[in-house]
PDB file of the backbone (N, CA, C, O) and the ligand in Angstrom, with CONECT records:
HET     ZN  A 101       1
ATOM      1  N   UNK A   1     -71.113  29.340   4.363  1.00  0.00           N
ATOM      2  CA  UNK A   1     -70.266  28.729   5.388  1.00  0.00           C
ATOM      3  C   UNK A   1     -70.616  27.257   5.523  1.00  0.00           C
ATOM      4  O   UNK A   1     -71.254  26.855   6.496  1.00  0.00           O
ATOM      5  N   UNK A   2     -70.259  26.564   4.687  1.00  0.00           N
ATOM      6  CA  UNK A   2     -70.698  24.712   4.426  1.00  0.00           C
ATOM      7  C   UNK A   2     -71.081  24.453   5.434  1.00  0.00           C
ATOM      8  O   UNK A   2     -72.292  24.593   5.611  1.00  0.00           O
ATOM      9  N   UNK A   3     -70.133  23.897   6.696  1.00  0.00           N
ATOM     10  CA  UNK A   3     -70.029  23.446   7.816  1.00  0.00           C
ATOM     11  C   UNK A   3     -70.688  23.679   8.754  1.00  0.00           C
ATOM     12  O   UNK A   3     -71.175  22.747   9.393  1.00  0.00           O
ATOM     13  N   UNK A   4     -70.916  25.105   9.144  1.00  0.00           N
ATOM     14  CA  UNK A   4     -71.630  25.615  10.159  1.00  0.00           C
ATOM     15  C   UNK A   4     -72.785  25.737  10.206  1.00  0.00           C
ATOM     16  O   UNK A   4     -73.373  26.463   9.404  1.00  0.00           O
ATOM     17  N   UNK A   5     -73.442  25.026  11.205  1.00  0.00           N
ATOM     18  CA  UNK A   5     -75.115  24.784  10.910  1.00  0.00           C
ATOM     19  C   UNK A   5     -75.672  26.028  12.003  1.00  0.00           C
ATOM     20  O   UNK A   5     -76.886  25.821  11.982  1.00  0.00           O
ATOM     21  N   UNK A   6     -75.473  27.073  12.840  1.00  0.00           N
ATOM     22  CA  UNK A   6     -75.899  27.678  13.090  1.00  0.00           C
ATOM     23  C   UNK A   6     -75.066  28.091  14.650  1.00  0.00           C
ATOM     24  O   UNK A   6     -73.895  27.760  14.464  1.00  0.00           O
ATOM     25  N   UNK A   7     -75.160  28.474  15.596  1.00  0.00           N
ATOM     26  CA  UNK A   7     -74.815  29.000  16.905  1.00  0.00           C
ATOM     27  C   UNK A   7     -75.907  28.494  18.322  1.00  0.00           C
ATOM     28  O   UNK A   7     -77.128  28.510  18.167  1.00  0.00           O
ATOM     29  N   UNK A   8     -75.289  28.075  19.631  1.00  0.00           N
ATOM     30  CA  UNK A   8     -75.939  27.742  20.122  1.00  0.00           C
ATOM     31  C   UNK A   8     -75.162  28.021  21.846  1.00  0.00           C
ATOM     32  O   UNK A   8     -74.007  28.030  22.270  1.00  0.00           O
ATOM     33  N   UNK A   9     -76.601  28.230  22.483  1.00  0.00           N
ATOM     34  CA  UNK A   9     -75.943  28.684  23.530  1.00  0.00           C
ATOM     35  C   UNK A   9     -75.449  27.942  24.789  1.00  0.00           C
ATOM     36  O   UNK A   9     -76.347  27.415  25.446  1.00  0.00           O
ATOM     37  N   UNK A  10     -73.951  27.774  25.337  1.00  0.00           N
ATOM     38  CA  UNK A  10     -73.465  27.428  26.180  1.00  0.00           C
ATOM     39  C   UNK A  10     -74.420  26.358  27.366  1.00  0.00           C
ATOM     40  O   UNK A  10     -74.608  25.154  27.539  1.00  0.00           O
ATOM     41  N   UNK A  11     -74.737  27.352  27.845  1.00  0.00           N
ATOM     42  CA  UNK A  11     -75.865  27.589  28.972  1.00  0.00           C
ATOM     43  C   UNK A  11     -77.423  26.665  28.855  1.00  0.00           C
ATOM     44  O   UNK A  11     -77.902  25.642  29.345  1.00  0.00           O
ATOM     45  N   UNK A  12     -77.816  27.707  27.916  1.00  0.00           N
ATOM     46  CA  UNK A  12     -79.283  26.838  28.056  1.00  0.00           C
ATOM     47  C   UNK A  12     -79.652  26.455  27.011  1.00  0.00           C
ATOM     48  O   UNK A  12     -80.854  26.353  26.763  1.00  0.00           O
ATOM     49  N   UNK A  13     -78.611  26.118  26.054  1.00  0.00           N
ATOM     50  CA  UNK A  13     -78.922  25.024  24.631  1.00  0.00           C
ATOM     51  C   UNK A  13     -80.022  25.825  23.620  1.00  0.00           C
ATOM     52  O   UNK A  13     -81.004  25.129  23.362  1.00  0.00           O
ATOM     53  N   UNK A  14     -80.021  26.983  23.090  1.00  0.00           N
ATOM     54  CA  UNK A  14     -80.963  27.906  22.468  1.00  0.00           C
ATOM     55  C   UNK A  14     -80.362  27.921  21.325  1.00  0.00           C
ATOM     56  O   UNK A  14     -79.136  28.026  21.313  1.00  0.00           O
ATOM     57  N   UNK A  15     -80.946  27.839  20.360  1.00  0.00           N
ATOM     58  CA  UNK A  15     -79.848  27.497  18.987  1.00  0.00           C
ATOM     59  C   UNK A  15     -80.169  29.018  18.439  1.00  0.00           C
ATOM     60  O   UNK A  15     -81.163  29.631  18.829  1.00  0.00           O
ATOM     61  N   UNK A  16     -79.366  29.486  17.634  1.00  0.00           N
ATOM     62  CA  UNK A  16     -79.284  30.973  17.078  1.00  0.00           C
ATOM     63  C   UNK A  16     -79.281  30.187  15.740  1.00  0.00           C
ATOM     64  O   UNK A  16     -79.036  28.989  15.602  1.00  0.00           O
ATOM     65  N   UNK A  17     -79.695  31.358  14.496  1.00  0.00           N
ATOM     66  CA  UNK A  17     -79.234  31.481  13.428  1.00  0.00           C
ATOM     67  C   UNK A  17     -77.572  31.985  13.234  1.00  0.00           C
ATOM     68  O   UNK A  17     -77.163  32.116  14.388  1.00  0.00           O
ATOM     69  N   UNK A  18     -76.695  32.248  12.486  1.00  0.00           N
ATOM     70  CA  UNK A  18     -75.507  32.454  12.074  1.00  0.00           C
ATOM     71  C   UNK A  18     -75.250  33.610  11.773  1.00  0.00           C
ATOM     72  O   UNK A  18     -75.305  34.070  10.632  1.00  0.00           O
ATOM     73  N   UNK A  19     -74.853  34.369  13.063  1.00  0.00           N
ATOM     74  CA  UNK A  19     -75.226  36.246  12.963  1.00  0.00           C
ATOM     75  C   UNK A  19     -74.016  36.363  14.148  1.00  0.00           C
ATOM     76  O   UNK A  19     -73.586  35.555  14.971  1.00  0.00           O
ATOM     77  N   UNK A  20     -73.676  37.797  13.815  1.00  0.00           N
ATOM     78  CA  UNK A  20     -72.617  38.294  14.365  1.00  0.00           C
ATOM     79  C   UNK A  20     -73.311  38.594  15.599  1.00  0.00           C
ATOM     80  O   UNK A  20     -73.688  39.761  15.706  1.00  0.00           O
ATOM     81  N   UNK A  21     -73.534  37.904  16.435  1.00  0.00           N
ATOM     82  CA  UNK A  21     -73.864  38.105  18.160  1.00  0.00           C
ATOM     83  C   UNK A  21     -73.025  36.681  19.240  1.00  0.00           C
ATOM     84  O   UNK A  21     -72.820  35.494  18.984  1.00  0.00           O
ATOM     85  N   UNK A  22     -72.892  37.058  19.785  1.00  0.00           N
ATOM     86  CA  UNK A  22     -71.873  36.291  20.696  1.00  0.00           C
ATOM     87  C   UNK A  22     -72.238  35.814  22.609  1.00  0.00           C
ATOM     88  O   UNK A  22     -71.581  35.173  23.429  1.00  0.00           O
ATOM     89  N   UNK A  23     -73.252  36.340  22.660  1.00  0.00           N
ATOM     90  CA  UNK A  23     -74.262  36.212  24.008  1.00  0.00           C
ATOM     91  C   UNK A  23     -75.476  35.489  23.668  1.00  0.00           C
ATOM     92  O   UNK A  23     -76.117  35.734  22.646  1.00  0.00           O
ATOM     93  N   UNK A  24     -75.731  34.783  24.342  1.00  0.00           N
ATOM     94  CA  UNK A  24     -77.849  34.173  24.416  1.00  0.00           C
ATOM     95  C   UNK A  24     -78.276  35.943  25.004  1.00  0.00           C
ATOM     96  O   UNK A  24     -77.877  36.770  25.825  1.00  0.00           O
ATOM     97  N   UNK A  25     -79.406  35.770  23.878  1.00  0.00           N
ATOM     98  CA  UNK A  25     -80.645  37.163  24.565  1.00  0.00           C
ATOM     99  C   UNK A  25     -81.179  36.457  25.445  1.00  0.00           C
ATOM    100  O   UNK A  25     -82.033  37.131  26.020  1.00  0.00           O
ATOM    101  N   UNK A  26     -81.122  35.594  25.784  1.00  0.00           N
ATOM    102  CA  UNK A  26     -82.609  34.907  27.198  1.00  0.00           C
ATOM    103  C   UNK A  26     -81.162  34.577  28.554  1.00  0.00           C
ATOM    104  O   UNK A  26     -81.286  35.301  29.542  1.00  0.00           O
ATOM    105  N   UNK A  27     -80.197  33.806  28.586  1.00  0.00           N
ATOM    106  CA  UNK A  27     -79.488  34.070  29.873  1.00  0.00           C
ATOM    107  C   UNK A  27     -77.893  34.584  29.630  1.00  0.00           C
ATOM    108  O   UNK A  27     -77.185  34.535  30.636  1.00  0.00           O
ATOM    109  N   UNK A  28     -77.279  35.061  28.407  1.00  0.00           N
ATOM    110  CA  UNK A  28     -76.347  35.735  28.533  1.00  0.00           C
ATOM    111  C   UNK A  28     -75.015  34.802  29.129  1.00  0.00           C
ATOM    112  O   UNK A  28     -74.135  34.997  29.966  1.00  0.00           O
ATOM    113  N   UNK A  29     -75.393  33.674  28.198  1.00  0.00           N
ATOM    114  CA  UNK A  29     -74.641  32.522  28.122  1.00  0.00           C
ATOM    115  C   UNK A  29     -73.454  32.724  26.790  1.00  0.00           C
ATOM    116  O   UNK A  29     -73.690  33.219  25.688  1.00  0.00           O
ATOM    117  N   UNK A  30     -72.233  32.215  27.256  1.00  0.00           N
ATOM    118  CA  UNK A  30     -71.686  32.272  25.403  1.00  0.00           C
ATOM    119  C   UNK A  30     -72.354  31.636  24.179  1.00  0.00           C
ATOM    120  O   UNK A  30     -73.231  30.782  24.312  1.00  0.00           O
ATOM    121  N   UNK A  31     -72.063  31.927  23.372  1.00  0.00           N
ATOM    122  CA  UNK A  31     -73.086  30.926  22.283  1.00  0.00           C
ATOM    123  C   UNK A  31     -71.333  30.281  21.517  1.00  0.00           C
ATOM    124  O   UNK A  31     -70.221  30.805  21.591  1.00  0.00           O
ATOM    125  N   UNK A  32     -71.704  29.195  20.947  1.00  0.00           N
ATOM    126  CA  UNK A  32     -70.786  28.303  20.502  1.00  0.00           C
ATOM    127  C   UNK A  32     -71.196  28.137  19.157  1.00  0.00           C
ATOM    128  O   UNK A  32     -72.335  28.255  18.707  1.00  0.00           O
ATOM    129  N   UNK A  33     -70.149  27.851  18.561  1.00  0.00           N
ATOM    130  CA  UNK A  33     -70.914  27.602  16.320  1.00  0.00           C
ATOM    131  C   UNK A  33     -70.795  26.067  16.929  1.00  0.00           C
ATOM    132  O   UNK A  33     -70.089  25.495  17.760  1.00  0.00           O
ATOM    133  N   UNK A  34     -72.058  25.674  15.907  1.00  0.00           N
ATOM    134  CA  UNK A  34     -72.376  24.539  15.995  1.00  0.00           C
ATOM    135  C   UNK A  34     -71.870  23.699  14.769  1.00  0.00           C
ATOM    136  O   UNK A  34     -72.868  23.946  14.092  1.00  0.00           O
ATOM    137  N   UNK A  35     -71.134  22.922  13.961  1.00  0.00           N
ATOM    138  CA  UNK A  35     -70.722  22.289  13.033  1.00  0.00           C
ATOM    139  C   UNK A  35     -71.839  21.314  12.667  1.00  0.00           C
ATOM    140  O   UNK A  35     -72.676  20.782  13.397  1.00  0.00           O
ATOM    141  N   UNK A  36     -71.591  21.191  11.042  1.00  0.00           N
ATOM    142  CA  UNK A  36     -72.226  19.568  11.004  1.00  0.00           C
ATOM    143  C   UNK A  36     -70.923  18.494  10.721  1.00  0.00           C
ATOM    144  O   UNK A  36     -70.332  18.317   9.655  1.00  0.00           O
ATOM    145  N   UNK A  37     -70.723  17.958  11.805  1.00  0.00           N
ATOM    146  CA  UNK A  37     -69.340  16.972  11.763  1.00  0.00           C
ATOM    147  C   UNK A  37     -69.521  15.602  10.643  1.00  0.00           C
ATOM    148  O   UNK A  37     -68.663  14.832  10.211  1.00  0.00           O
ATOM    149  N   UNK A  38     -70.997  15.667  10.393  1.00  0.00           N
ATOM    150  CA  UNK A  38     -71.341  14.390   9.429  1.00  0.00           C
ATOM    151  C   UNK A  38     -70.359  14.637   7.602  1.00  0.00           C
ATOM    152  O   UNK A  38     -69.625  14.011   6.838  1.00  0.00           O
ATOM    153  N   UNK A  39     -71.237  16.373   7.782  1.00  0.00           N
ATOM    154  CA  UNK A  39     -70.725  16.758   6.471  1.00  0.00           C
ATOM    155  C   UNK A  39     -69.262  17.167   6.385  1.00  0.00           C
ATOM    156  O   UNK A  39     -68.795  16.892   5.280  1.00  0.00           O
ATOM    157  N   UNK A  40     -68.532  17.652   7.088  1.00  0.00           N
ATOM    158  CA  UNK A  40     -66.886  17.394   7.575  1.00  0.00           C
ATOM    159  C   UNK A  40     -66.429  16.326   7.129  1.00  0.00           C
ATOM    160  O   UNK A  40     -65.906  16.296   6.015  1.00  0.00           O
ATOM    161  N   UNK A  41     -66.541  15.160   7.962  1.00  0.00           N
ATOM    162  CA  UNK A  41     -66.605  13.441   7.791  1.00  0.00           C
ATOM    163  C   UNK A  41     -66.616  13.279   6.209  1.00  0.00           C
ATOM    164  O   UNK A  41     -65.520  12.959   5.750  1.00  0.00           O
ATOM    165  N   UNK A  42     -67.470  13.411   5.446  1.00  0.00           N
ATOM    166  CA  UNK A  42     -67.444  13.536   4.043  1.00  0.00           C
ATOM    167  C   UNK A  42     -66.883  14.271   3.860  1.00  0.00           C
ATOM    168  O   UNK A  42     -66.091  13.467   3.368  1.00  0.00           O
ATOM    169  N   UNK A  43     -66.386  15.210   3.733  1.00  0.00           N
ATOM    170  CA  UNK A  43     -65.432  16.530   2.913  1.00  0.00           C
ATOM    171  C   UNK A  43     -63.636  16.331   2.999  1.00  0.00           C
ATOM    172  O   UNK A  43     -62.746  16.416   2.153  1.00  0.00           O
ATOM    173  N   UNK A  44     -63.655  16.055   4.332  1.00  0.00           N
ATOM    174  CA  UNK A  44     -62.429  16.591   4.876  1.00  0.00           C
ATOM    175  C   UNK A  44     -61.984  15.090   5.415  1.00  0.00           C
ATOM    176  O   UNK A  44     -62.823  14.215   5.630  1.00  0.00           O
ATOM    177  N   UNK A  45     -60.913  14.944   5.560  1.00  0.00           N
ATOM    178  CA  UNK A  45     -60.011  13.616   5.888  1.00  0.00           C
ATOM    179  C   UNK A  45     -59.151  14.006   6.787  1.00  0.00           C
ATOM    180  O   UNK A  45     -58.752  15.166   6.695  1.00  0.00           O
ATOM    181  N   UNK A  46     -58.737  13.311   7.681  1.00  0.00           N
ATOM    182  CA  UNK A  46     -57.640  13.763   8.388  1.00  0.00           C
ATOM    183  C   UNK A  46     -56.152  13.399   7.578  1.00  0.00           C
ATOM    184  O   UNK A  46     -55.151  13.958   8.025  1.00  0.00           O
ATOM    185  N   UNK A  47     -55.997  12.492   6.425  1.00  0.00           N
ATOM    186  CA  UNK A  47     -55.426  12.237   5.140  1.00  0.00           C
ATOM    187  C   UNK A  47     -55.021  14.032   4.333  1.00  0.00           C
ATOM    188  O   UNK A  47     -53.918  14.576   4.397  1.00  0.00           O
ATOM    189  N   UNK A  48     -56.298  14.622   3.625  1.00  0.00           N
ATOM    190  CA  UNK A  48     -56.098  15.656   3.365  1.00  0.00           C
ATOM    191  C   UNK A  48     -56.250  16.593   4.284  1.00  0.00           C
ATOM    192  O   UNK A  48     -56.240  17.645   3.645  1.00  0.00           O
ATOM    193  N   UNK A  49     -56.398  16.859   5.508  1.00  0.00           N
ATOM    194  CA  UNK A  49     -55.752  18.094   6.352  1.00  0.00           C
ATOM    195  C   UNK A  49     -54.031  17.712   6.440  1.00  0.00           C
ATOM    196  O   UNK A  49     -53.331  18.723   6.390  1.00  0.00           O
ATOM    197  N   UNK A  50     -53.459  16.729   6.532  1.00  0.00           N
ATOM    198  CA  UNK A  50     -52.258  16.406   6.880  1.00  0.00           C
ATOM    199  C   UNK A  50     -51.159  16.409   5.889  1.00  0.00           C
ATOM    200  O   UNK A  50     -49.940  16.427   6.058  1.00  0.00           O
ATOM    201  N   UNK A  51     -52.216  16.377   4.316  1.00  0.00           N
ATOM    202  CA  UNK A  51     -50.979  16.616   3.708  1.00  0.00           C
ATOM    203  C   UNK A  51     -50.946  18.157   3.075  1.00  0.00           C
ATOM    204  O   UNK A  51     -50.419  18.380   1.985  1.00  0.00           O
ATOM    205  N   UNK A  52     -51.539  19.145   3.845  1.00  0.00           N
ATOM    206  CA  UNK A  52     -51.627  20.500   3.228  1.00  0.00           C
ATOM    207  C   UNK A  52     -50.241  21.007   4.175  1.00  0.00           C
ATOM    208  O   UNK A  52     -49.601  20.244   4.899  1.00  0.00           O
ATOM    209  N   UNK A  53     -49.974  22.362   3.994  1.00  0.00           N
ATOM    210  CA  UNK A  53     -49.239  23.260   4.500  1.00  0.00           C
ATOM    211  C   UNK A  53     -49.694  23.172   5.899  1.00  0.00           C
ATOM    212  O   UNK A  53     -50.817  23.036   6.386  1.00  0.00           O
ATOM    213  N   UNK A  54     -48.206  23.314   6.550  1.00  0.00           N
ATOM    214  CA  UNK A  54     -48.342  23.564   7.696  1.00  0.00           C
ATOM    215  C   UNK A  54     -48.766  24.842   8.795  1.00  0.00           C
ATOM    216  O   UNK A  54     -48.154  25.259   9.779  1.00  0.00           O
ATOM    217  N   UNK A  55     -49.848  25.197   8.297  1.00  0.00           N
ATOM    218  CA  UNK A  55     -50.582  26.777   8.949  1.00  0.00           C
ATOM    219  C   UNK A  55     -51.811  26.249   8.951  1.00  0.00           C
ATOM    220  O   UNK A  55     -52.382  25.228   8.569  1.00  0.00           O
ATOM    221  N   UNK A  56     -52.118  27.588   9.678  1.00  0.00           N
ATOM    222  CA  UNK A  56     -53.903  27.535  10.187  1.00  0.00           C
ATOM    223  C   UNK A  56     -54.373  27.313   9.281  1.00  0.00           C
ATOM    224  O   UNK A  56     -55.170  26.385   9.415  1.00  0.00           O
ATOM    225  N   UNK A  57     -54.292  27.860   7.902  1.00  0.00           N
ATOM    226  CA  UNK A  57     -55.491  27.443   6.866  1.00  0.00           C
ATOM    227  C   UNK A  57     -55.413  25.868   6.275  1.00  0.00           C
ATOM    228  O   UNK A  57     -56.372  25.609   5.548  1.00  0.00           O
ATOM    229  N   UNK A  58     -54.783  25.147   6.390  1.00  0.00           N
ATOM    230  CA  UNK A  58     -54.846  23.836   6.758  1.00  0.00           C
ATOM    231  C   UNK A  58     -55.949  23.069   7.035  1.00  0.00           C
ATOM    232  O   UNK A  58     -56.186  22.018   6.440  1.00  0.00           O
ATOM    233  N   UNK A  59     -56.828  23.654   8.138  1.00  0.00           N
ATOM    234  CA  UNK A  59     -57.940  23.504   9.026  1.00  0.00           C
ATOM    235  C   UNK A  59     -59.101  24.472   8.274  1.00  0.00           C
ATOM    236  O   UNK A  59     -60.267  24.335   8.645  1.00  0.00           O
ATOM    237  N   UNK A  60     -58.834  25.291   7.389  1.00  0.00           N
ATOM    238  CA  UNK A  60     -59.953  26.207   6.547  1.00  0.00           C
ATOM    239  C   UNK A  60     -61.353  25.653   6.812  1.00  0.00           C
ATOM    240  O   UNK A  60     -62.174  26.317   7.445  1.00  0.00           O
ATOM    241  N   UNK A  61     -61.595  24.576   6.385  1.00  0.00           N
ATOM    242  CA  UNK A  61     -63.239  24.191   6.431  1.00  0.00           C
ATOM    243  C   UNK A  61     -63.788  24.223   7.226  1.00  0.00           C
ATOM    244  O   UNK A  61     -64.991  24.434   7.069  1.00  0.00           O
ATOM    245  N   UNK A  62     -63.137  23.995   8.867  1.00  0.00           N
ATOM    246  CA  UNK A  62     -63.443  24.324   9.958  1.00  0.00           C
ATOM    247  C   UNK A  62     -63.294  25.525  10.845  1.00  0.00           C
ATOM    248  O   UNK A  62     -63.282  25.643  12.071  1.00  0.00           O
ATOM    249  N   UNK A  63     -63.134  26.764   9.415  1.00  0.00           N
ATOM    250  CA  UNK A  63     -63.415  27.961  10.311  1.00  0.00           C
ATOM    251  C   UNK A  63     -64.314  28.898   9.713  1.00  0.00           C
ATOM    252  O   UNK A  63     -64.504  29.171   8.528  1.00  0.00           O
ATOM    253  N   UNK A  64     -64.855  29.358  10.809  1.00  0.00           N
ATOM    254  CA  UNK A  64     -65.841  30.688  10.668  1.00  0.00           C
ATOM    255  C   UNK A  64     -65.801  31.782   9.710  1.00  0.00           C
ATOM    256  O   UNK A  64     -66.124  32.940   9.976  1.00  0.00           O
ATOM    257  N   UNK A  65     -65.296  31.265   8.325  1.00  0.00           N
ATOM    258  CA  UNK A  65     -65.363  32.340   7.435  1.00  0.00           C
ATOM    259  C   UNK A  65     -65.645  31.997   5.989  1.00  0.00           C
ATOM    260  O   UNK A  65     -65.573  30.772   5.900  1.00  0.00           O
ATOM    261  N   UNK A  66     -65.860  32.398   5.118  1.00  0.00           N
ATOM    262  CA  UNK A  66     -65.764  32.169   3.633  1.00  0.00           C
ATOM    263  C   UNK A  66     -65.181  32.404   2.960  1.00  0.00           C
ATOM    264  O   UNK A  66     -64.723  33.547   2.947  1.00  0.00           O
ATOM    265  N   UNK A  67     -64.818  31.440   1.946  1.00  0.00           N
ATOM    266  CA  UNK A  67     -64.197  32.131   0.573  1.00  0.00           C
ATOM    267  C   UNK A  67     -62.457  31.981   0.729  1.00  0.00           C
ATOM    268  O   UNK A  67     -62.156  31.183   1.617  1.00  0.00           O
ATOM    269  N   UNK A  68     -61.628  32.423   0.228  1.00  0.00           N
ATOM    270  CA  UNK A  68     -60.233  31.605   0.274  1.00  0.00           C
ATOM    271  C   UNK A  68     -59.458  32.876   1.635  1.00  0.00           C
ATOM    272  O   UNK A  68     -59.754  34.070   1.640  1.00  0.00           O
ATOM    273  N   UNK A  69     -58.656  32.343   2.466  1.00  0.00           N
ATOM    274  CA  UNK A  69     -58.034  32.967   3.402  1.00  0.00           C
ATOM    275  C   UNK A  69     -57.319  34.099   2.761  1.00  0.00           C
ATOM    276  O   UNK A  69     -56.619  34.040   1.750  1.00  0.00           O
ATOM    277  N   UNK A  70     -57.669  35.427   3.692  1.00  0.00           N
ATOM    278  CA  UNK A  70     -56.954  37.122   3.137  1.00  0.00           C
ATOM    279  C   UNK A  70     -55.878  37.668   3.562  1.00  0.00           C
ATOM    280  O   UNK A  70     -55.355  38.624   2.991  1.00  0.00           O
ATOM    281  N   UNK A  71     -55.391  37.083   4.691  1.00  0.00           N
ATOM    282  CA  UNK A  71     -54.052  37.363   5.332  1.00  0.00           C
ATOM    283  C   UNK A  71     -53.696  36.267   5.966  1.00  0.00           C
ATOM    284  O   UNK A  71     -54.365  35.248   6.137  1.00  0.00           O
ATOM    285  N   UNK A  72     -51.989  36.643   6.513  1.00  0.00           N
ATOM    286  CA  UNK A  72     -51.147  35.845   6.910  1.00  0.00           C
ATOM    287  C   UNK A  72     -51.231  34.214   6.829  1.00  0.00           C
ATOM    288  O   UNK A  72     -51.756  33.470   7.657  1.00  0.00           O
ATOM    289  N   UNK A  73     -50.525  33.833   5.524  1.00  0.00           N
ATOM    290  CA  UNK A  73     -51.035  32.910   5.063  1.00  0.00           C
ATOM    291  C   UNK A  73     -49.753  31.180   5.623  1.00  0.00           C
ATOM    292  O   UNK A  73     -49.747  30.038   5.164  1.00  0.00           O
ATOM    293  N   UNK A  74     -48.906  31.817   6.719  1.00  0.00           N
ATOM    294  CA  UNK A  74     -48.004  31.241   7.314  1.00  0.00           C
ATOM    295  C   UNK A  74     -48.739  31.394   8.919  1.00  0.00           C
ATOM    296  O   UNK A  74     -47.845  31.073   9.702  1.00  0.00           O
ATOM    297  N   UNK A  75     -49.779  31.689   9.570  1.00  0.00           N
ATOM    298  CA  UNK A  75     -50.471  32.179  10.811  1.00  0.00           C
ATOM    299  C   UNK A  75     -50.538  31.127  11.166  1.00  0.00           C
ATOM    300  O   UNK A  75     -50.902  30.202  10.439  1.00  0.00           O
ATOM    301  N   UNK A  76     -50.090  30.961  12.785  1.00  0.00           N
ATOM    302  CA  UNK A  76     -50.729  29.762  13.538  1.00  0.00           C
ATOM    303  C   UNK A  76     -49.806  28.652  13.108  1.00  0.00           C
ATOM    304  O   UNK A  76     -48.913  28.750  12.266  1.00  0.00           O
ATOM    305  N   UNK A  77     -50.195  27.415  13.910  1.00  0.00           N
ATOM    306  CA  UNK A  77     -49.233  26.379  13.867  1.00  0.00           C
ATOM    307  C   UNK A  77     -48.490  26.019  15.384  1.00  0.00           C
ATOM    308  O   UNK A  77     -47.359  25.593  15.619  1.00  0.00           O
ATOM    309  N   UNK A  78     -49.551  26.353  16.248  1.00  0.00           N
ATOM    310  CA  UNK A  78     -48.818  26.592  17.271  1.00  0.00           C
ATOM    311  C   UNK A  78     -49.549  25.350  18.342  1.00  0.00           C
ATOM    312  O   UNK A  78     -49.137  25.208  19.493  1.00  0.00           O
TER     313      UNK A  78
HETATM  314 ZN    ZN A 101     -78.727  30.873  26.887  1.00  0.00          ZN2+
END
């Protein structure tokens, strides 16, 4: 997952590793994915997001998954 440098919590700033949990274990705060926007900045352009298709995968590098999008490949846009 290039981009995503790990998970971190809302609340009281506790950084997680990159695991399917969605709460802080210490206050039961949301946890948020944390990006590296530096390495984005290098990758991604607002040039090449703009001239792709108009759907969510458009935005691909900046989401929470790997590997090439598996469904609805017209999703989002809204
Ligand atoms: Zn917390």
């Amino acid at each position: 997952m290039g981009f995503i440098t790990g998970l971190q919590c809302r609340e009281c700033g506790r950084k997680y590793n990159i695991e399917p949990i969605y709460v802080c274990e210490f206050c039961f705060g949301p946890l948020e994915v944390v990006y590296d926007y530096q390495e984005i900045k290098k990758a991604v352009s607002r040039e090449t997001i703009e001239g792709r298709a108009e759907n969510l995968w458009r935005y691909k590098e900046l989401m929470p998954i790997e590997g090439e999008p598996q469904v609805g490949l017209n999703s989002g846009f809204t």
